[in-house]
mmCIF file of the N, C-alpha and C atoms, coordinates in Angstrom:
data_MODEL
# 
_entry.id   MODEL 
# 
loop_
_atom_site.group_PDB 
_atom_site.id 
_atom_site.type_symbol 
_atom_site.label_atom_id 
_atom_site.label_alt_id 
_atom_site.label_comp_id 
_atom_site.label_asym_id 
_atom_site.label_entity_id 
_atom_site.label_seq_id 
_atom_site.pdbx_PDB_ins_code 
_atom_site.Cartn_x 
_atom_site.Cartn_y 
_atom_site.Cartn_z 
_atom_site.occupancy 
_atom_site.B_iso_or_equiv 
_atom_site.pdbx_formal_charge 
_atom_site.auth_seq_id 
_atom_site.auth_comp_id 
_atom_site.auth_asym_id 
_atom_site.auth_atom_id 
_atom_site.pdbx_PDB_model_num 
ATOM 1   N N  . UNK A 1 1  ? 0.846   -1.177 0.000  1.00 0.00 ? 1  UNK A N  1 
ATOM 2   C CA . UNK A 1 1  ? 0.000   0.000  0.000  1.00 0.00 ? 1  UNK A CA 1 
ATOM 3   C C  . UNK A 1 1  ? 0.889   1.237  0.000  1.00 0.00 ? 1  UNK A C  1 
ATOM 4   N N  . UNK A 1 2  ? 0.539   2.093  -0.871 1.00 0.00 ? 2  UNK A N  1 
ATOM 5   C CA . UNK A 1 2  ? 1.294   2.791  -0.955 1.00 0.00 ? 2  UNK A CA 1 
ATOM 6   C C  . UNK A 1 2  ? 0.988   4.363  -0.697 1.00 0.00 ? 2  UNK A C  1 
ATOM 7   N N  . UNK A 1 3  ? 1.596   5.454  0.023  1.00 0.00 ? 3  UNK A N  1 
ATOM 8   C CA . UNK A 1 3  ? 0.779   6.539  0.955  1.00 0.00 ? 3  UNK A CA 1 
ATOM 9   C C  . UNK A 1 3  ? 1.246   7.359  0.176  1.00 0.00 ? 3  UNK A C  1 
ATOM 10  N N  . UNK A 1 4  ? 0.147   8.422  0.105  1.00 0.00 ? 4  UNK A N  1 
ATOM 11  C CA . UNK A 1 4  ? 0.107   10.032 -0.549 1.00 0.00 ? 4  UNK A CA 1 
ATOM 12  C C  . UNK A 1 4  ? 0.833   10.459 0.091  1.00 0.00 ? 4  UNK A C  1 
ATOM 13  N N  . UNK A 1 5  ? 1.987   11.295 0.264  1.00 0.00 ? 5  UNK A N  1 
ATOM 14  C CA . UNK A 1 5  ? 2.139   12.915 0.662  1.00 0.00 ? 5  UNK A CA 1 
ATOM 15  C C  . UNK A 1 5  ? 1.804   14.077 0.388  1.00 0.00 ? 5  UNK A C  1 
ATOM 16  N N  . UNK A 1 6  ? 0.940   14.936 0.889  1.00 0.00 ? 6  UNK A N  1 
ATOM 17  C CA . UNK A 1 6  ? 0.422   15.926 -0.041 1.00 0.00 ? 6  UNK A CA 1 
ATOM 18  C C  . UNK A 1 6  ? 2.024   17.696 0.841  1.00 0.00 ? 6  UNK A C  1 
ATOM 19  N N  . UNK A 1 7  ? 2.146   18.110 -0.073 1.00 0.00 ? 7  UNK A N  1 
ATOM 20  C CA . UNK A 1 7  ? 3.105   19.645 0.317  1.00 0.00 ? 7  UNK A CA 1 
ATOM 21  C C  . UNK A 1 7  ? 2.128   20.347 0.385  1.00 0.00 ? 7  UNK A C  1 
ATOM 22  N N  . UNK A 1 8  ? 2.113   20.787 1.557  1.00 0.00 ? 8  UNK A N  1 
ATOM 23  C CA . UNK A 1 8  ? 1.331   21.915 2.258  1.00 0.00 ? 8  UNK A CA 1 
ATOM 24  C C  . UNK A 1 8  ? 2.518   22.934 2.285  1.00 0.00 ? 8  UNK A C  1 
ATOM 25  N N  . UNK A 1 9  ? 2.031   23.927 1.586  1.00 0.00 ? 9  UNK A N  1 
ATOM 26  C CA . UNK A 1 9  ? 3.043   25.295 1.291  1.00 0.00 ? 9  UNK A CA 1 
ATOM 27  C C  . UNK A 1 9  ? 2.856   26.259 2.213  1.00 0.00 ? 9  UNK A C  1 
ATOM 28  N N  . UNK A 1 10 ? 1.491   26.224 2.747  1.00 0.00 ? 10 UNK A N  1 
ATOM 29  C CA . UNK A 1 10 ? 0.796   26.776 3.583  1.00 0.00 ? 10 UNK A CA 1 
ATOM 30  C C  . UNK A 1 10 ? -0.004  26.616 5.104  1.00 0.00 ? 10 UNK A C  1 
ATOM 31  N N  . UNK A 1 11 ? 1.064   25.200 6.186  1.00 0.00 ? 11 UNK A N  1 
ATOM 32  C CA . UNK A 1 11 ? 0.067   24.962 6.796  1.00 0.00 ? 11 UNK A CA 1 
ATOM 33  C C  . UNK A 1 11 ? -1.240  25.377 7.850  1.00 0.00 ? 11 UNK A C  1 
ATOM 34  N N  . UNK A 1 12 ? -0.619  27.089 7.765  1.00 0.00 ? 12 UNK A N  1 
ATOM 35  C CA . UNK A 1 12 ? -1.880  27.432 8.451  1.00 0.00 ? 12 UNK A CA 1 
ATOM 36  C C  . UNK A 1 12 ? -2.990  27.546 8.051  1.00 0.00 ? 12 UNK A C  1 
ATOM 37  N N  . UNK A 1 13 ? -2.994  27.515 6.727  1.00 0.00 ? 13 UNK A N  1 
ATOM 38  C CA . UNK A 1 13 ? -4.010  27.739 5.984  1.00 0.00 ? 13 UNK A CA 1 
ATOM 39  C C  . UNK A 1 13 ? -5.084  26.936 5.968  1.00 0.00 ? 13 UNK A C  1 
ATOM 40  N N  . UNK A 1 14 ? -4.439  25.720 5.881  1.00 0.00 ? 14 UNK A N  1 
ATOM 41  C CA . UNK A 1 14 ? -5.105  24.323 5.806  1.00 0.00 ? 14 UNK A CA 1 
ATOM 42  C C  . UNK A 1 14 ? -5.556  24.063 7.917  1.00 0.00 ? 14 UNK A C  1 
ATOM 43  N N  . UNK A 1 15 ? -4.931  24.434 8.358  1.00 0.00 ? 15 UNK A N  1 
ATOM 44  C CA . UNK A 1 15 ? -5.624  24.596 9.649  1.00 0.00 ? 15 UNK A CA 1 
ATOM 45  C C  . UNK A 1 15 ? -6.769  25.422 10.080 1.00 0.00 ? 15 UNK A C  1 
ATOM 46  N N  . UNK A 1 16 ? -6.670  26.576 9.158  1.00 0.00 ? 16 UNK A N  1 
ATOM 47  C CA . UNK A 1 16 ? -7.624  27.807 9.122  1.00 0.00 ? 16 UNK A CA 1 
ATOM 48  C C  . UNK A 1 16 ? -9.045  26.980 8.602  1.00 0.00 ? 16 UNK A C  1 
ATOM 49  N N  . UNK A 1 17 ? -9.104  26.132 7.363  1.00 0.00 ? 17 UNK A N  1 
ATOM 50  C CA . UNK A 1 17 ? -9.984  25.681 6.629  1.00 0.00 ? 17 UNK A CA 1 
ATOM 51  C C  . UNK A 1 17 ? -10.990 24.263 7.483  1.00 0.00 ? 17 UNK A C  1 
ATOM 52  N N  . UNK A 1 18 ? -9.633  24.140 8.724  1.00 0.00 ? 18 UNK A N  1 
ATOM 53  C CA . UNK A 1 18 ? -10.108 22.797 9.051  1.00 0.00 ? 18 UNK A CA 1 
ATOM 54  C C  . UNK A 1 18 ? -11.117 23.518 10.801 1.00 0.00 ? 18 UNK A C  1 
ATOM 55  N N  . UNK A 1 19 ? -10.472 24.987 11.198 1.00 0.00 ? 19 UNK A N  1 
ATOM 56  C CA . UNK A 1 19 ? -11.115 25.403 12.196 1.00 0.00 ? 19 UNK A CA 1 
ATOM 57  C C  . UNK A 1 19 ? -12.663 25.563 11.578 1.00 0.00 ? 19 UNK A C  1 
ATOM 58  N N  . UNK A 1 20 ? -12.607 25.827 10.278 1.00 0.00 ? 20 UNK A N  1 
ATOM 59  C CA . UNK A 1 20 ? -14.061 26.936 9.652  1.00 0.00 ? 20 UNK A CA 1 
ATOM 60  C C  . UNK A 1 20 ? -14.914 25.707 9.525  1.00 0.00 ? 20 UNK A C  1 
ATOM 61  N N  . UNK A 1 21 ? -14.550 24.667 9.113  1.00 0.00 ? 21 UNK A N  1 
ATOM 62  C CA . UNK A 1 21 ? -15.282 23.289 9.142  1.00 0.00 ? 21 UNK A CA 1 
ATOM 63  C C  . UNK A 1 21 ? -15.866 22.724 10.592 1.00 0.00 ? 21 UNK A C  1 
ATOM 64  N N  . UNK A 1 22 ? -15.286 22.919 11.196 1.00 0.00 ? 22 UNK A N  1 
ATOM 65  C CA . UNK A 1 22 ? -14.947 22.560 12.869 1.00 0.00 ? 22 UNK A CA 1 
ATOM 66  C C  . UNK A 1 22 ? -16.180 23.786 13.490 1.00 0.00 ? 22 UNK A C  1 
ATOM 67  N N  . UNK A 1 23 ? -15.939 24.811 12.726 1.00 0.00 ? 23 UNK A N  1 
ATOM 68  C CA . UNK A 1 23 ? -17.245 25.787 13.240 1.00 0.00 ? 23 UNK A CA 1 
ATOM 69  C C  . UNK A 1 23 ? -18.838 25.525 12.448 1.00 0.00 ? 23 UNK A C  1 
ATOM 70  N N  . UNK A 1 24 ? -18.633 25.284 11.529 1.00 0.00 ? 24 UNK A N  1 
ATOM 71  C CA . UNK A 1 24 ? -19.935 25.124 10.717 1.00 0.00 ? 24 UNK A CA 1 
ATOM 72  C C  . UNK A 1 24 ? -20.412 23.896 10.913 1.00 0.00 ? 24 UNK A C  1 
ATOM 73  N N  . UNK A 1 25 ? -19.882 22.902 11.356 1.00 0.00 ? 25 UNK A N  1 
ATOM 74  C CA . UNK A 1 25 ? -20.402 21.474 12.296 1.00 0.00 ? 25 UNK A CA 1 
ATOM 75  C C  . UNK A 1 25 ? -20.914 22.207 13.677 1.00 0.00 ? 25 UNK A C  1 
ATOM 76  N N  . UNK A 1 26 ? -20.375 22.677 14.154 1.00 0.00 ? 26 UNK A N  1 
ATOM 77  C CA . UNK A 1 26 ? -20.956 23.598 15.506 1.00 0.00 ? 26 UNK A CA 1 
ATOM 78  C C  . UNK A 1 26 ? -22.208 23.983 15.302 1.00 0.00 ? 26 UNK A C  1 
ATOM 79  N N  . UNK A 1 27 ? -22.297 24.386 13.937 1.00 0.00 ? 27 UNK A N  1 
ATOM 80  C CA . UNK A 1 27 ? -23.956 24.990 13.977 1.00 0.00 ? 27 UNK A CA 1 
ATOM 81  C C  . UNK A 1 27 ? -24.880 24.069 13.983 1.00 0.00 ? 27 UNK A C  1 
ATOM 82  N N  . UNK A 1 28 ? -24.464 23.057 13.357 1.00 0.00 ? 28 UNK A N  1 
ATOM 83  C CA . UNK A 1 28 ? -25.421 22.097 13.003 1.00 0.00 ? 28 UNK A CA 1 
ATOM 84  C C  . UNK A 1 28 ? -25.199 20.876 14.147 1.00 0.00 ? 28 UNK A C  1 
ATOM 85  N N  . UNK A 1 29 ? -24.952 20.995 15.281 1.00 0.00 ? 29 UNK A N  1 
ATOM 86  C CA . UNK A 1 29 ? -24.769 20.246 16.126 1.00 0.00 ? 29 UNK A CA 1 
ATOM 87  C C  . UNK A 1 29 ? -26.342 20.136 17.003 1.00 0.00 ? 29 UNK A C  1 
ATOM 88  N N  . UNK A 1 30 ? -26.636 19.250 17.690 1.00 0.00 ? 30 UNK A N  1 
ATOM 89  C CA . UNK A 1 30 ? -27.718 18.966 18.409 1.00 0.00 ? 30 UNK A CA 1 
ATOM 90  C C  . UNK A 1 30 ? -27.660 19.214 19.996 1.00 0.00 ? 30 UNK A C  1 
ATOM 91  N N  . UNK A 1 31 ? -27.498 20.854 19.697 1.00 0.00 ? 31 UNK A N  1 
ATOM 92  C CA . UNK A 1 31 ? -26.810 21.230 21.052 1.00 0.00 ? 31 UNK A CA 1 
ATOM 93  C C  . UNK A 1 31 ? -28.209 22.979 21.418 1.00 0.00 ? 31 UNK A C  1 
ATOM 94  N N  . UNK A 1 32 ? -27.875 23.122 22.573 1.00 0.00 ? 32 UNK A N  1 
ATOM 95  C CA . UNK A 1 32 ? -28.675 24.893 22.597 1.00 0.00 ? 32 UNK A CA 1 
ATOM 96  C C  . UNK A 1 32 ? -28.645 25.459 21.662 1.00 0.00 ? 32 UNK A C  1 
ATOM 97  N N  . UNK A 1 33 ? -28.912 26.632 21.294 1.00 0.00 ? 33 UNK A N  1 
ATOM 98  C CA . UNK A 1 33 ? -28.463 27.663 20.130 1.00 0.00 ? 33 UNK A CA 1 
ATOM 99  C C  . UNK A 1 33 ? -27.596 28.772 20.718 1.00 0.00 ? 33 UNK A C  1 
ATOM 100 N N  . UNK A 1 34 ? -27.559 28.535 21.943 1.00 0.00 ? 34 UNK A N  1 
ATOM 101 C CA . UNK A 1 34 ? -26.445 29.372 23.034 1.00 0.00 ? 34 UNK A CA 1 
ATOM 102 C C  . UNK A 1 34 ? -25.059 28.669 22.314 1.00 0.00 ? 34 UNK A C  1 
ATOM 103 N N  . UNK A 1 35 ? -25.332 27.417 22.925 1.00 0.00 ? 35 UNK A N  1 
ATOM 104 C CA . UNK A 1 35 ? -24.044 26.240 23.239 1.00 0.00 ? 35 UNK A CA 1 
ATOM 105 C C  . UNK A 1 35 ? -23.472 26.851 21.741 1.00 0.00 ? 35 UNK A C  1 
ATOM 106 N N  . UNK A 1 36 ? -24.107 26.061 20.292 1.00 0.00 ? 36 UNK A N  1 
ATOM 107 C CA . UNK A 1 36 ? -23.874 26.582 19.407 1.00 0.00 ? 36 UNK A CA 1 
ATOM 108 C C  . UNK A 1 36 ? -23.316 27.474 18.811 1.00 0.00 ? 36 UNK A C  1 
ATOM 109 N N  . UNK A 1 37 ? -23.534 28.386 18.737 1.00 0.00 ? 37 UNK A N  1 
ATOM 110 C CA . UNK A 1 37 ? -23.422 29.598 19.086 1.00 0.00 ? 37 UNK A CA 1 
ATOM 111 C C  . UNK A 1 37 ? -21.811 30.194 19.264 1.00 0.00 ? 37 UNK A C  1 
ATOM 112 N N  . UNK A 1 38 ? -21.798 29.910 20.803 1.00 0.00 ? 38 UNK A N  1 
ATOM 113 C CA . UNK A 1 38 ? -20.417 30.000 21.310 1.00 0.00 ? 38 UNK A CA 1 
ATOM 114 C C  . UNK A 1 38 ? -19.300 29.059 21.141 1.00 0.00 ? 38 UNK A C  1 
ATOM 115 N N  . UNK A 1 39 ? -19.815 27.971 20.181 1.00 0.00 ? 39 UNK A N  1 
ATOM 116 C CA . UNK A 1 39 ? -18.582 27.097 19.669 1.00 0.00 ? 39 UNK A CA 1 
ATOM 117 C C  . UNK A 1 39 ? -18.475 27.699 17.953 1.00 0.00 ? 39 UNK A C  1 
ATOM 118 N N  . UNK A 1 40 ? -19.802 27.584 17.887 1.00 0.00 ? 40 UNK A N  1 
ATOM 119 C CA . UNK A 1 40 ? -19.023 28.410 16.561 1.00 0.00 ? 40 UNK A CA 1 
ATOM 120 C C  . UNK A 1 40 ? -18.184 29.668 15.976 1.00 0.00 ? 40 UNK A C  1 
ATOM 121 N N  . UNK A 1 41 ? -18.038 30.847 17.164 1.00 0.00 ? 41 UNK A N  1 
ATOM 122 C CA . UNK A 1 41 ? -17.337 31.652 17.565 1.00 0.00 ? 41 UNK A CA 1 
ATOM 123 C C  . UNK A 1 41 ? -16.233 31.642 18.103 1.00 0.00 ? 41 UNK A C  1 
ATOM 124 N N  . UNK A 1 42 ? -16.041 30.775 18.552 1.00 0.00 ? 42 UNK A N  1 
ATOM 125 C CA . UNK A 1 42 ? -14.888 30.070 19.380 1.00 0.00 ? 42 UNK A CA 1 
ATOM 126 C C  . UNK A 1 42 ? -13.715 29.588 18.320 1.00 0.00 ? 42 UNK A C  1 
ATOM 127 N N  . UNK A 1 43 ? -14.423 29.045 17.455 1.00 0.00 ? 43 UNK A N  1 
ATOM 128 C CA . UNK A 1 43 ? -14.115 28.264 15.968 1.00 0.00 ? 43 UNK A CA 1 
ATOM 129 C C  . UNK A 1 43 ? -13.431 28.810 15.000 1.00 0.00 ? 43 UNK A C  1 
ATOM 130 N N  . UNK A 1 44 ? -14.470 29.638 14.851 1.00 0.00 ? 44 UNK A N  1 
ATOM 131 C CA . UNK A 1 44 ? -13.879 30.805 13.819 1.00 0.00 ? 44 UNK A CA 1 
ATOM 132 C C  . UNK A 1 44 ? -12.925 32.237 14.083 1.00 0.00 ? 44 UNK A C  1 
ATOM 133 N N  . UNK A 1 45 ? -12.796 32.091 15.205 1.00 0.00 ? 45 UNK A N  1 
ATOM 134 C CA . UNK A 1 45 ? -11.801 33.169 16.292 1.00 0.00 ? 45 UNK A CA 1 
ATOM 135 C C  . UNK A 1 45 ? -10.420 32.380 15.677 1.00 0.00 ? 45 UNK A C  1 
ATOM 136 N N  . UNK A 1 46 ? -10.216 31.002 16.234 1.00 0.00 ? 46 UNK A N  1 
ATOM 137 C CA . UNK A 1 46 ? -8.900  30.345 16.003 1.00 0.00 ? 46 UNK A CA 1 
ATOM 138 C C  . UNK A 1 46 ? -8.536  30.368 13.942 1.00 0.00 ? 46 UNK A C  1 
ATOM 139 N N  . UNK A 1 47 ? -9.975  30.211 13.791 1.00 0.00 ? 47 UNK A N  1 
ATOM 140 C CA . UNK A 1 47 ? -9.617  30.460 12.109 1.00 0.00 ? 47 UNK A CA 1 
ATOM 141 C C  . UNK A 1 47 ? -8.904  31.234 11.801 1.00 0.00 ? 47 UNK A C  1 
ATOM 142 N N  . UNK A 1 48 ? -9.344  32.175 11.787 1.00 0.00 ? 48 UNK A N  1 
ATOM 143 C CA . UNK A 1 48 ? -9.482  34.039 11.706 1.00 0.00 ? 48 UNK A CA 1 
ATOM 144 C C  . UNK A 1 48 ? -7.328  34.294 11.774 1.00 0.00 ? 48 UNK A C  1 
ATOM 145 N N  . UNK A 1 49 ? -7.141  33.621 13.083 1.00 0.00 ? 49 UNK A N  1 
ATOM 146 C CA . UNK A 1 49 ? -6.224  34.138 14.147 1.00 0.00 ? 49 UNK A CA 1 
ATOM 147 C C  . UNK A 1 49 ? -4.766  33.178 13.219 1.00 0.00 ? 49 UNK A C  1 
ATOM 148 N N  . UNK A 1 50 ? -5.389  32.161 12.593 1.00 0.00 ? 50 UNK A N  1 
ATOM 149 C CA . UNK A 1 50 ? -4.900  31.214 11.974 1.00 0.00 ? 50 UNK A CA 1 
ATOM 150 C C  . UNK A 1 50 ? -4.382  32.087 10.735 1.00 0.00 ? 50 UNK A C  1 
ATOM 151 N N  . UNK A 1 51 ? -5.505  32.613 9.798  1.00 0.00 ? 51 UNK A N  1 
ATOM 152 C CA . UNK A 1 51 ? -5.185  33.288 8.651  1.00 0.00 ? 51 UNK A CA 1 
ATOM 153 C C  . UNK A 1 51 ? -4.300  34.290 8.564  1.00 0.00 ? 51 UNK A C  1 
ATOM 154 N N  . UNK A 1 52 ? -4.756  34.893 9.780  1.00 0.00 ? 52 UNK A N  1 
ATOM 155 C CA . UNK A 1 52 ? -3.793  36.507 9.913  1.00 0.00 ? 52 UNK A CA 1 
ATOM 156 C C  . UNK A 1 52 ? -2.266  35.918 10.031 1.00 0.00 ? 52 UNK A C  1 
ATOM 157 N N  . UNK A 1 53 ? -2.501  34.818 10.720 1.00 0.00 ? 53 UNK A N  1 
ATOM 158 C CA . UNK A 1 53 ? -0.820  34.276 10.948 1.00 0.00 ? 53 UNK A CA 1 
ATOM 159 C C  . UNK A 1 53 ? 0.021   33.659 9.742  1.00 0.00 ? 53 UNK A C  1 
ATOM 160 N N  . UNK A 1 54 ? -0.602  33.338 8.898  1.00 0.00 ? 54 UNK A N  1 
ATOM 161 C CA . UNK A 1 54 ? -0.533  32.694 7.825  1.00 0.00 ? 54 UNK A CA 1 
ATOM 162 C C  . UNK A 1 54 ? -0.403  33.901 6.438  1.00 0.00 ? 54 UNK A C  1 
ATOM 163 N N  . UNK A 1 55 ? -0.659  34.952 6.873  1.00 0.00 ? 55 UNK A N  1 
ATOM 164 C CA . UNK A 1 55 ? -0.960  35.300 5.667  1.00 0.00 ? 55 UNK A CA 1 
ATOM 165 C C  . UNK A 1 55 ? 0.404   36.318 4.955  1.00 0.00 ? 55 UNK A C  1 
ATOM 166 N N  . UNK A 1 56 ? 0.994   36.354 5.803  1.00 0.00 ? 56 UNK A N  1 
ATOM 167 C CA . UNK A 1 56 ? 2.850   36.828 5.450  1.00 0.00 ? 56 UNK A CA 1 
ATOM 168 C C  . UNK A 1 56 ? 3.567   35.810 4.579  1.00 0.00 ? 56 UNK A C  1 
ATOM 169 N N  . UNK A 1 57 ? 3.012   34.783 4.269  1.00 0.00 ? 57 UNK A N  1 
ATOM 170 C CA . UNK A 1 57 ? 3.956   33.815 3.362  1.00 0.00 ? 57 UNK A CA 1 
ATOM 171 C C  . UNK A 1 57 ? 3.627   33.942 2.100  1.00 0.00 ? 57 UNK A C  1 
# 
């Protein structure tokens, strides 16, 4: 069996994409609309914080 490597040129980027995913499951979670809410903010804060860090390369 033989394994992919994929070159990530960019890995915050790809972390950024995986927080925004990680938030938009938040919405759709079977949780309060509080709970919700504050994870999906939570989510997209680390995105956000991800991009800005990322975005000098």
């Amino acid at each position: 069996m033989t394994s992919r490597h994929t070159l990530t040129l960019n890995p915050s980027k790809s972390h950024a994409s995986a927080w925004k995913a990680r938030a938009f499951a938040a919405l759709r979670a079977d949780s309060s609309l509080s709970v919700r809410l504050r994870r999906y903010n939570e989510a997209m804060a680390k995105a956000r914080a991800l991009e800005a860090q990322g975005g000098g390369l």
